[in-house]
Structure formats: C-alpha cells, structure tokens
C-alpha positions as CSV (number, residue, x, y, z in Angstrom):
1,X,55.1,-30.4,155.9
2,X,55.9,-33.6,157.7
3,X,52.7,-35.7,156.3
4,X,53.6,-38.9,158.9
5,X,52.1,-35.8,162.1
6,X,48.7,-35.2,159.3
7,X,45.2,-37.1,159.5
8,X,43.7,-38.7,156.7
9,X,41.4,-35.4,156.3
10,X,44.7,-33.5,156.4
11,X,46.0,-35.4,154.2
12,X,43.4,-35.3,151.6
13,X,43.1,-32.1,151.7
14,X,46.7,-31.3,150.9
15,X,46.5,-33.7,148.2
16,X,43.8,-31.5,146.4
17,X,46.0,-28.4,147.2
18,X,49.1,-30.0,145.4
19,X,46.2,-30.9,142.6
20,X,45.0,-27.6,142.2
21,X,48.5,-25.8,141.4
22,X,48.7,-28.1,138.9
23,X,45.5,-27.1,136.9
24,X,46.6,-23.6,137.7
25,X,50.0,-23.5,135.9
26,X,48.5,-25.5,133.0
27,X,45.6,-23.4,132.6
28,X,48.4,-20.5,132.5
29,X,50.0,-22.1,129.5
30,X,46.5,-21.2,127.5
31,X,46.9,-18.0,125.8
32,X,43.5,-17.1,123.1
33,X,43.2,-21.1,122.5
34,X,46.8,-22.0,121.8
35,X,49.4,-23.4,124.2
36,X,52.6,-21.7,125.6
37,X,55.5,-23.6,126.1
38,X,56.4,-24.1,129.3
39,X,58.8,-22.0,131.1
40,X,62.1,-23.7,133.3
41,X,60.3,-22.6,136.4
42,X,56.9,-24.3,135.6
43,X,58.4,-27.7,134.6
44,X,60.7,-27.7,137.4
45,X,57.5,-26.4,139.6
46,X,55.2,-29.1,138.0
47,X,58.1,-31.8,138.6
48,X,58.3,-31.0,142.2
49,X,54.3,-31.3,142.2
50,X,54.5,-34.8,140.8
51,X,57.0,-35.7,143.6
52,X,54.9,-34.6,146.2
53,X,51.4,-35.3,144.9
54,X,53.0,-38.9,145.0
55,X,54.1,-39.6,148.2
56,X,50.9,-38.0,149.5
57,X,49.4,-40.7,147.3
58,X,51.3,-43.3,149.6
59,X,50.5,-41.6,152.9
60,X,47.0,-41.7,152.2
61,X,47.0,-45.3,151.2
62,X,49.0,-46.3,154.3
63,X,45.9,-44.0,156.3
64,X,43.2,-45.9,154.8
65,X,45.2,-49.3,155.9
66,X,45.3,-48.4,159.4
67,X,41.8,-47.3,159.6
68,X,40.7,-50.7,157.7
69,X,42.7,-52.6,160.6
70,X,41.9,-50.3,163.4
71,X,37.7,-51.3,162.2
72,X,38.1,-54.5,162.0
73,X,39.7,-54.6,165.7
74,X,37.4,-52.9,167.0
75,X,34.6,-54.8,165.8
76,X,36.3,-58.5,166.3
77,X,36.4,-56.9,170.1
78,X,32.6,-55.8,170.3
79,X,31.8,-59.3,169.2
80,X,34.3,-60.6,171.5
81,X,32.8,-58.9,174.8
82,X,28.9,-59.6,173.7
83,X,29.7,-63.3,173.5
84,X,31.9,-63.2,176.7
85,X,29.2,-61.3,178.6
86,X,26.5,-64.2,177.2
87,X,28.6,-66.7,178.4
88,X,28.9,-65.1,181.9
89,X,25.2,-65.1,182.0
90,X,24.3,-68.6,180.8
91,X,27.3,-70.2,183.3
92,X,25.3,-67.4,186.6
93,X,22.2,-69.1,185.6
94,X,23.7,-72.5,185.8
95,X,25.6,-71.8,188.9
96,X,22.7,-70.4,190.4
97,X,20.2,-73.6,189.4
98,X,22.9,-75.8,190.6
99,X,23.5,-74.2,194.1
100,X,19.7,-74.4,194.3
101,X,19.1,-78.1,193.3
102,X,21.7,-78.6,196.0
103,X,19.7,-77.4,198.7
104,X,15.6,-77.8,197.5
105,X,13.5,-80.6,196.2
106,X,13.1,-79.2,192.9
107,X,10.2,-79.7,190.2
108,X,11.3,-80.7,186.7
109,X,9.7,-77.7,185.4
110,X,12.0,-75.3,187.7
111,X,15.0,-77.5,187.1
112,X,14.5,-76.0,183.7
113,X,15.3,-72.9,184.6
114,X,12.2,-71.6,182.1
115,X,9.5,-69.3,183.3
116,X,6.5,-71.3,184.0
117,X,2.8,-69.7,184.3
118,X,1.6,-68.8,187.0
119,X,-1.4,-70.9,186.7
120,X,0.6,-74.1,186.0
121,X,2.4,-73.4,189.4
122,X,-0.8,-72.7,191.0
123,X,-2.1,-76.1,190.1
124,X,1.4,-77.7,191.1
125,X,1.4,-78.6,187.6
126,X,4.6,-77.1,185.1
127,X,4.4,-76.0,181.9
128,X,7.3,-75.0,180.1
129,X,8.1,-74.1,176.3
130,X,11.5,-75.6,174.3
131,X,12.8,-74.3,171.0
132,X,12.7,-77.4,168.7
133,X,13.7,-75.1,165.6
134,X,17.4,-75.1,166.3
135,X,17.0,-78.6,166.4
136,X,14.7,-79.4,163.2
137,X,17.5,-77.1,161.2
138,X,20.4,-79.1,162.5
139,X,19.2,-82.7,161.2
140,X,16.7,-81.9,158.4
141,X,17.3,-82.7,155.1
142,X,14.3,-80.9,153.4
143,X,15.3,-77.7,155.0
144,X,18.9,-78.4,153.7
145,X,17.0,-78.6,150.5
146,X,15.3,-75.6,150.6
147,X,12.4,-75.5,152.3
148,X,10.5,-72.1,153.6
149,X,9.9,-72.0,158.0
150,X,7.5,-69.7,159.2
151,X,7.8,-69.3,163.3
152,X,5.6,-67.8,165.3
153,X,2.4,-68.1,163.6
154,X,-0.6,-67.0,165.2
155,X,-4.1,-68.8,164.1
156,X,-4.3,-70.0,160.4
157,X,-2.5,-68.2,157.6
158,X,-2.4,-68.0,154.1
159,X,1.2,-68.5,152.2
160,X,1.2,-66.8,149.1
161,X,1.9,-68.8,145.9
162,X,3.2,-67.3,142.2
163,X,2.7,-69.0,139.2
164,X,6.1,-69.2,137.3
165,X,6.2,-65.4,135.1
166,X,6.6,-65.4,131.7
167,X,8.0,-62.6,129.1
168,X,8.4,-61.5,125.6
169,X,10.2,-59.3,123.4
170,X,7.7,-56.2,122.4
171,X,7.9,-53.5,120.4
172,X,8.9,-49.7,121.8
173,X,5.0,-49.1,123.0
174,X,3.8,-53.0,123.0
175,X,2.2,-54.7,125.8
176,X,3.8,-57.7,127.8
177,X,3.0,-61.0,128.8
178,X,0.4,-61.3,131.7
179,X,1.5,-64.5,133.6
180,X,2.7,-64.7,137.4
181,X,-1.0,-65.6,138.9
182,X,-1.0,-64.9,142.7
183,X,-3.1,-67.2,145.6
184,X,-3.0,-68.7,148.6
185,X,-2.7,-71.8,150.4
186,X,-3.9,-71.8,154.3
187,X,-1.6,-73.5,157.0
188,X,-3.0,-74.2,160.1
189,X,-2.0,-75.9,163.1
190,X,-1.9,-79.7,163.6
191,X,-1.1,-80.9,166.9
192,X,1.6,-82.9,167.6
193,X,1.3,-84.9,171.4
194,X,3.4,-87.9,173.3
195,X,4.4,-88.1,176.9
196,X,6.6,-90.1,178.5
197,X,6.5,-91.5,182.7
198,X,9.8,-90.9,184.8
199,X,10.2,-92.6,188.6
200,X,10.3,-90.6,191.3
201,X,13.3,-91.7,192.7
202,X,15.1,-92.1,189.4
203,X,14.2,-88.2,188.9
204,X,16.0,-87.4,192.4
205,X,18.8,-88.8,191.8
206,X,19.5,-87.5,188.8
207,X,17.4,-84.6,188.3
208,X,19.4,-82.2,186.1
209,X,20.4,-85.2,183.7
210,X,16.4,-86.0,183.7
211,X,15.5,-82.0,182.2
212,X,18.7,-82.5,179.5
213,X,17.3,-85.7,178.1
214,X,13.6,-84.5,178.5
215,X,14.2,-81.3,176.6
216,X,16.6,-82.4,174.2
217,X,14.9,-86.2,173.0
218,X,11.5,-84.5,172.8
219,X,12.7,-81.6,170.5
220,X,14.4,-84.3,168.6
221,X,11.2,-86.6,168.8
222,X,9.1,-83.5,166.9
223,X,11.4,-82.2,164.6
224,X,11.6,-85.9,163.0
225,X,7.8,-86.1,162.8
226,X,7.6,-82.8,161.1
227,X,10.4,-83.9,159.3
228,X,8.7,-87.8,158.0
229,X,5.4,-85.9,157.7
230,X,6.4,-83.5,155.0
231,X,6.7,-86.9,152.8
232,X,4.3,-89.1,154.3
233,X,1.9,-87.2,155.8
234,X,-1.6,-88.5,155.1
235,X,-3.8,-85.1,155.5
236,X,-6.1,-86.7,158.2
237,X,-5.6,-85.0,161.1
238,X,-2.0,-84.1,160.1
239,X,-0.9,-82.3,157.5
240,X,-0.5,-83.9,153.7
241,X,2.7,-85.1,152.3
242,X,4.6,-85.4,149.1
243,X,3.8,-88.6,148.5
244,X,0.0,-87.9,149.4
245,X,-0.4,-85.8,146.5
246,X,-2.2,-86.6,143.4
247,X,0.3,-88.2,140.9
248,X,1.0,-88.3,136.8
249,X,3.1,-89.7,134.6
250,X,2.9,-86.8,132.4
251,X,2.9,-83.5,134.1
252,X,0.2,-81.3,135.4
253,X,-0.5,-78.3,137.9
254,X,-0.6,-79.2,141.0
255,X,0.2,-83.2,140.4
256,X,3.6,-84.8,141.1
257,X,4.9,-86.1,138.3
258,X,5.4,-89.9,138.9
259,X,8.0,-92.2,137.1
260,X,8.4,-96.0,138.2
261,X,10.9,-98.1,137.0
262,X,10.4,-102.0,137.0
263,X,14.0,-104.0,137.9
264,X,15.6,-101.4,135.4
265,X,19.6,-102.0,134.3
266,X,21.9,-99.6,135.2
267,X,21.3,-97.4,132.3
268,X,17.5,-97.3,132.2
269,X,18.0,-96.1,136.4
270,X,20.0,-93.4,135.5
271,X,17.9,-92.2,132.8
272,X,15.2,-92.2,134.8
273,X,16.4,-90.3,137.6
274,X,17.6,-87.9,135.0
275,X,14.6,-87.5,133.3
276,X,12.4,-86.9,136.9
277,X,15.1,-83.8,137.4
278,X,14.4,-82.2,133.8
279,X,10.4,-83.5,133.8
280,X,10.8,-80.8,137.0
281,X,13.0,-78.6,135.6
282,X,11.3,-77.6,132.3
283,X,7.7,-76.3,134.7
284,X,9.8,-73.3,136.0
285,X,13.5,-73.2,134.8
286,X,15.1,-73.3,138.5
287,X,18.1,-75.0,139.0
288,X,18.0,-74.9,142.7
289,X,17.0,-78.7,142.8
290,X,17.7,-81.7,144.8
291,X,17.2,-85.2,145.6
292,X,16.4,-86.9,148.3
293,X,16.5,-90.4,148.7
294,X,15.7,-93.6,150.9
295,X,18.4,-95.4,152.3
296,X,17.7,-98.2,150.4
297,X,17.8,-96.1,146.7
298,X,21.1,-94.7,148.1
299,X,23.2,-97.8,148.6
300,X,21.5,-98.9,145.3
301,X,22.9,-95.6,143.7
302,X,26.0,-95.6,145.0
303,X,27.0,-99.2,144.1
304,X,25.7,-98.8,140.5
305,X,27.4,-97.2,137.3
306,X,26.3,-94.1,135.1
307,X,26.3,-97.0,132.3
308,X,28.9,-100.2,131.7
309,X,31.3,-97.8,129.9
310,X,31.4,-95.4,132.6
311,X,33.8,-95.1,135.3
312,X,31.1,-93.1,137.6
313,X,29.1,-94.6,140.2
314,X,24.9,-92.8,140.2
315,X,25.4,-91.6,142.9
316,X,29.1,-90.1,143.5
317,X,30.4,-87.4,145.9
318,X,26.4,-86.8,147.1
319,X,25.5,-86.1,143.4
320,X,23.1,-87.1,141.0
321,X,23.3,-85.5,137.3
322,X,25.7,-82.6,138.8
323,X,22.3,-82.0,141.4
324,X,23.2,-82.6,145.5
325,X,21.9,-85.5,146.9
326,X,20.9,-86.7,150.2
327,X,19.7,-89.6,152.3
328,X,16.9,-89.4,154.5
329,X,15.1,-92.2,156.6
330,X,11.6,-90.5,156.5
331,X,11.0,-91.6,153.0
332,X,11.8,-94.7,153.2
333,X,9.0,-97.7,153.7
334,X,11.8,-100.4,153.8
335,X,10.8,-102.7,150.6
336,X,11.2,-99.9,147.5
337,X,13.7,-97.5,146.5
338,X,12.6,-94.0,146.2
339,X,13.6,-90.6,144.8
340,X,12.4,-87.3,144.9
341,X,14.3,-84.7,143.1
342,X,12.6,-81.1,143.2
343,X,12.8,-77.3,144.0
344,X,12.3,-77.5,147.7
345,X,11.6,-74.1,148.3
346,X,8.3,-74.8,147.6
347,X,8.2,-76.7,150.6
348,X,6.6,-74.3,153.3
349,X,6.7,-75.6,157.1
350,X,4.7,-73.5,159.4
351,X,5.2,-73.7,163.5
352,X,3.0,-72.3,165.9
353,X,5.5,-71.4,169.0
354,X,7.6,-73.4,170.8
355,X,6.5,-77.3,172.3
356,X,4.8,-76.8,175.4
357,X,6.2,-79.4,178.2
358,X,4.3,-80.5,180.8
359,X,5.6,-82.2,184.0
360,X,2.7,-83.5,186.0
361,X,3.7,-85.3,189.7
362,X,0.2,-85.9,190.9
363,X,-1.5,-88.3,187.9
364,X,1.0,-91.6,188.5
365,X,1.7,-90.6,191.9
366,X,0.3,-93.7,193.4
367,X,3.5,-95.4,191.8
368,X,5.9,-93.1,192.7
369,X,5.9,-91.8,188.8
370,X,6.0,-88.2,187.2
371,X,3.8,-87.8,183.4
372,X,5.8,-85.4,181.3
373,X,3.3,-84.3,178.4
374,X,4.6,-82.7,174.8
375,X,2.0,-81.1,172.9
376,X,3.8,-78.9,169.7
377,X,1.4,-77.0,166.7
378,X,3.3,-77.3,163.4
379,X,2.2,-77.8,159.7
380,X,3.9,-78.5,156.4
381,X,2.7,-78.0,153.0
382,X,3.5,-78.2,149.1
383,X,3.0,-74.9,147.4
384,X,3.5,-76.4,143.7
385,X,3.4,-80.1,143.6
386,X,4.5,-80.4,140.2
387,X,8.0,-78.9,140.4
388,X,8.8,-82.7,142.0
389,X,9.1,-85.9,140.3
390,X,8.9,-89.5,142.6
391,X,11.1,-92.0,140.8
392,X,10.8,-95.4,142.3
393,X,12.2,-99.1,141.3
C-alpha cells in the first residue's frame, strides 16, 4: 500500500495491523508453556514486519510534522486577520472623527470620540471616562514589584489576607499544624481631583492635539499619585502609605521593620541593606523580593563597593544581594537615602473605574477659556506590613 496517498488515521491504523501479526506469530511459537523455534517463513515474515512497521513509524512522524505546521499557520493567520480587522476599525474611527472636525465646531468631549451621557450633553457639559491602567502598568515600579490591581470595584471591598501556613511532620493518624489565619482588610475609594483651563482659540486651532495631551498627561498625572501614595500616603483623606505605617527595629505583625544607618562605611551599608532583605525574608520564606530605592540611595549604591576587597559595586546590573532593584522618584524626599526591600505582592491597589474627564466651556467663558476637570476613585493598601524593611542613611 502506498502510505505517502494514507491519512494520519490511516496510517495509524495500519501501524497496529502490522503490530498485531506480530503478537500473532509469536503467540504461535507458545506450545503448553514452552517456546517453538521459529520456522524460515516466520522470521522471514517477522523480518518483513519490522521493515514495514518502520517506515510506517516514519510516515507517521512526517504526518504529525505537517499537522504541527499546518496549526501553527493557521492560528499565526487567525491572529493576523483579528489584529488587521482592529486596526481597520481604530484607523474608520479616526478617519471618520477627522473628516468631522473638518467640517463642525467640535466639543473636546466629542473630539474624543468616547460616548458621553446623555445628561452631560444635555447640560452642554462632557463627561468622558480614560483608562489610566494601561498607563499606571507601563511606568510603575511597585507594580513591577509585585503588586496586586483590583479594577472595577464597585463600593468598598474587603481583600482577603492569609497569615503565612505552617506544617509538621505527624504520625500515620496525627493531627497537623493549624496556622494560615484568614481576614480582611476594606479598600474604599479615595478621590483623586485636578483640572486644568485651555483657551478658546488655542483649542480651535489645535483641537485634536488638545484631547491627545488632555487624555494622555491626566492619566499620567493619576497613575503617578497612586503611584507616590502607595509610599507616602498619609491616611487622611487618602489612603496610607509604606512609610505611614507603624515602625520597629525588631520585627512585629503588622509593623515595618525599620533599620537606619548613621554615615555608615561601605561595609556597614551593605550589611544593612542585607540584613533589611533577610529581617523580611525570615516572617514568610518568599523570595519574590525587591527593592526600591530613591534616586538619591541609588547613585549612592551604585558608586559604592560590596566592601574595599571587593570588585562589586552595591548596587550592580539593578541588583542588590542577587534581589532586583529599582529606582523610583516617589520615595524620595530629596535630603535622605532610602530603601525598601519587600514582597510586593502584598501591596494591593484597588481602582474604582476609569477617570471621569470633564470638559466644561461655559464656567471661564467670560475669558474665552474651557475648565477640563479629572476626578479618578483609587486606593492602595499594605496587606502585611512586616514582610518590608525601610533602611535609610
């Protein structure tokens, strides 16, 4: 049978044919529990059996190829068509708000292109909502580090919190360690506001540049303060911060642990920062840590050895103590170097939709000005405190 006109079923199932007259002419061999020799005809029979059983072997391997590259082909061009056919649509909706703005006075709100309320229009007043999470993941270090977003929230909500778990050798019907404690701690929404005042005739002459910057500095503008507040936030009428959280120099639930170091050498630095990673490490065993450090405490770090015998610089290819490091201007209050090395994952950051815009024309229209309000919900908390240590010097 010519196996190149057969399917890969076909094939496979000739293959167990070939198989099966194999077991048939050794099972022949048995006669009450002892074993024949074989006949001239059954090796030469089994020989031939070999032969083809083998290049059926190939045939079906060569089957299996094509059907792995045929797959992959056809799934490369599904992927290709869906993002072609977004693409159409983003550039028709472009075209079509271009070919508009061409020909109407547009509001800044429909300039857009994002549905607006009909009560907003009613008033003559936009409203429109922007996605600032794309934004906050592309230049946030804490969410690099780990950190937990909940989107979408409706009203306040509790994030659940584990105790670290704990277990123990027992015997065949012993009992185990109870351990892994569950509560809660509530989010709720803070509100974040600012606004901004564009001319009139600024806004007409350039009025799809005008929505761009809008959009893009305001998204920017919240995703930093959400950003700065998950280390500085003070808890009053915002949400608290790292830094806002009780402190020790000697451990404790729910308290950071605290190490400051007074004009330390370059030794007594690096054994510092060493010991706020293991002070964190040794409360739950996870070595999904990080550090995150002012500007300030990063040049420091990076112009300073390990010790005067060593070759390595602190901080050296954005590591610290084989950990990842990063800079981050939020921590920073431009006098004192700080670091905070930690499990970031038990950093939770809640937002409550998108950022509401609002472009108002009517309020500063006496000066030829248009108001554009942001108003944004968001919260951040810790969920254990004490897997971080704040080392400053």
């Amino acid at each position: 049978m010519e196996l190149n006109n057969l399917s890969l079923l076909e094939v496979r199932s000739l293959l167990n044919e070939k198989i099966e007259k194999q077991k048939e002419i050794v099972a022949s061999l048995k006669v009450n529990e002892e074993v024949r020799s074989m006949t001239d005809d059954e090796r030469s029979t089994l020989d031939n059996l070999d032969e083809e059983i083998r290049s059926i072997e190939i045939r079906e391997k060569e089957l299996l190829k094509i059907e792995e590259i045929e797959n992959k082909t056809l799934k490369n061009t599904k992927n290709e068509k869906r993002s072609m056919n977004e693409k159409n649509t983003k550039l028709d909706e472009f075209r079509s708000l271009a070919e508009t703005a061409k020909t109407q006075s547009l509001s800044l709100d429909e300039l857009r292109s994002i549905t607006v309320g009909a009560t907003a229009v009613d008033k003559g007043i936009g409203t429109e909502t922007v996605d600032f999470i794309r934004e906050y993941h592309a230049n946030n270090t804490v969410i690099d580090a780990g950190a937990k977003v909940y989107t979408g929230l409706i009203g306040d909500v509790v994030v659940p919190r584990m105790d670290a778990n704990t277990v123990k050798w027992v015997t065949e019907t012993g009992e185990g360690t109870e351990s892994g404690a569950f509560n809660g701690i509530s989010m709720k929404p803070h509100r974040i506001s600012g606004y901004c005042k564009v001319s009139k005739q600024f806004y007409m002459q350039h009025p799809q540049k005008v929505a761009s910057l809008v959009m893009e500095s305001f998204a920017q503008a919240v995703a930093s303060k959400v950003q700065s507040t998950a280390f500085t936030g003070t808890g009053t009428n915002q949400p608290k911060g790292l830094f806002n959280y009780a402190t020790s120099t000697s451990g404790g639930t729910d308290l950071v642990n605290y190490i400051e170091l007074t004009t330390p050498n370059e030794t007594e630095l690096y054994s510092g920062l060493v010991k706020g990673k293991y002070d964190s490490f040794k409360l739950d065993g996870n070595s999904n840590m990080t550090y995150i450090l002012s500007p300030e405490a990063g040049f420091d770090l990076e112009t300073k050895l390990v010790n005067t015998n060593s070759p390595r610089f602190i901080l050296d290819n954005g590591k610290i103590s084989a950990l990842p490091a990063m800079v981050d201007g939020s921590i920073s209050d431009g006098s004192t170097n700080v670091a905070v090395v930690g499990d970031f994952s038990n950093v939770a950051i809640g937002v409550w939709d998108n950022i509401d815009i609002i472009s108002d024309p009517y309020t500063l229209a006496s000066s030829g000005q248009i108001k554009i309000t942001v108003n944004a919900f968001a919260d951040v908390t810790v969920t254990r405190p004490e897997l971080f240590s704040k080392i400053t010097w």
